[in-house]
C-alpha positions in Angstrom: 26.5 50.9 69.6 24.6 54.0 69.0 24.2 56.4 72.2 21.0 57.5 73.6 20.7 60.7 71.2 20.9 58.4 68.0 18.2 56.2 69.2 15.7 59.2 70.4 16.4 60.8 66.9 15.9 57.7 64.6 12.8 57.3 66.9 11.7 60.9 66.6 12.5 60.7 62.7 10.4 57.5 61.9 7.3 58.3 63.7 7.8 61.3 61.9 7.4 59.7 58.7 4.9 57.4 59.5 2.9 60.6 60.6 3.1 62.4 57.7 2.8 59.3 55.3 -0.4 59.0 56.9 -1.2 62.5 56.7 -0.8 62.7 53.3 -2.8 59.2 52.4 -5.8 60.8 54.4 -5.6 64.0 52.5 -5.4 62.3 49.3 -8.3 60.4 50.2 -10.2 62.9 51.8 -10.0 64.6 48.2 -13.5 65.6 46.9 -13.1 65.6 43.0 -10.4 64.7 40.9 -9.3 68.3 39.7 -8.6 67.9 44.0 -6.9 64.6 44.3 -4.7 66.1 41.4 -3.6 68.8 42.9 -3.2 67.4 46.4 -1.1 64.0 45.0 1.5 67.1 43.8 1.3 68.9 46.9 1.8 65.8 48.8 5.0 65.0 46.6 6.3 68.2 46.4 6.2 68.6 50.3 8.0 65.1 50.9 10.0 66.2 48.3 11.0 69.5 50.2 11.4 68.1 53.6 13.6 64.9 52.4 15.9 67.4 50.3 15.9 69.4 53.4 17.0 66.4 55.8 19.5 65.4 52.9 21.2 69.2 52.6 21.4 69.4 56.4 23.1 66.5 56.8 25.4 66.8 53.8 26.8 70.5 54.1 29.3 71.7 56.7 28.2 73.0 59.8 27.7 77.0 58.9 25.9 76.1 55.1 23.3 73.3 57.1 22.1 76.0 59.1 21.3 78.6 56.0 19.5 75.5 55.0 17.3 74.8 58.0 16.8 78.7 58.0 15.5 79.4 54.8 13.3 76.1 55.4 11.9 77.4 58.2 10.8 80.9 56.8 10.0 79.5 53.7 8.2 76.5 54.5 5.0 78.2 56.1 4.6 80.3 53.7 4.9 78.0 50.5 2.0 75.6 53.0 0.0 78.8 53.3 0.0 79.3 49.4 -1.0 75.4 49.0 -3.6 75.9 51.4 -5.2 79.2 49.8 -5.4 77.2 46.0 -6.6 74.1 48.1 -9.8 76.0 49.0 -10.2 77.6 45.7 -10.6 74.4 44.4 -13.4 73.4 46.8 -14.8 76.6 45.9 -14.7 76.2 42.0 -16.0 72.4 42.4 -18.8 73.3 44.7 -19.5 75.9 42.4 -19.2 73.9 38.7 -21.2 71.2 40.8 -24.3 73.5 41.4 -24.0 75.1 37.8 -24.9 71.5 36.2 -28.4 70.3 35.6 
């Protein structure tokens, strides 16, 4: 039977994906031009990609390597989101701005 921690975690780390499965369906779909949706499907991937490889290195490696892992996550992480974020707009930018250029 699994204890009290095990369940709480399991719980913690479902709603946790449905959360961010639904984040990233209402970003993709909140996407204004396709040059957007592009860009945001790979962000969207890469980011799953990066917290499942995370979850999977964490609890894989021995108990002084996992935490490297979690700590270069954690510094790394924001800023990588940050980056996305900056080209994100810059794409809104250059759409707006292709958009108003046409006829």
């Amino acid at each position: 039977m699994l204890s009290l921690a095990a369940i709480v975690g399991i719980t913690l780390l479902g709603a946790a994906f449905v959360g961010g499965g639904y984040a990233s369906y209402v970003n993709v779909r909140n996407a204004r031009g396709p040059r957007e949706r592009r860009f945001v499907v790979r962000v969207c991937a890469l980011g799953w990609l990066i917290v499942l490889s995370m979850l999977a290195l964490v609890y894989a490696l021995p108990a002084p390597h996992r935490y490297v892992v979690a700590l270069g996550y954690f510094i790394v992480t924001p800023i990588i989101i940050y980056r996305w974020a900056l080209t994100h707009q810059m794409l809104r930018v250059l759409d707006a701005r292709e958009k108003d250029a046409q006829p």
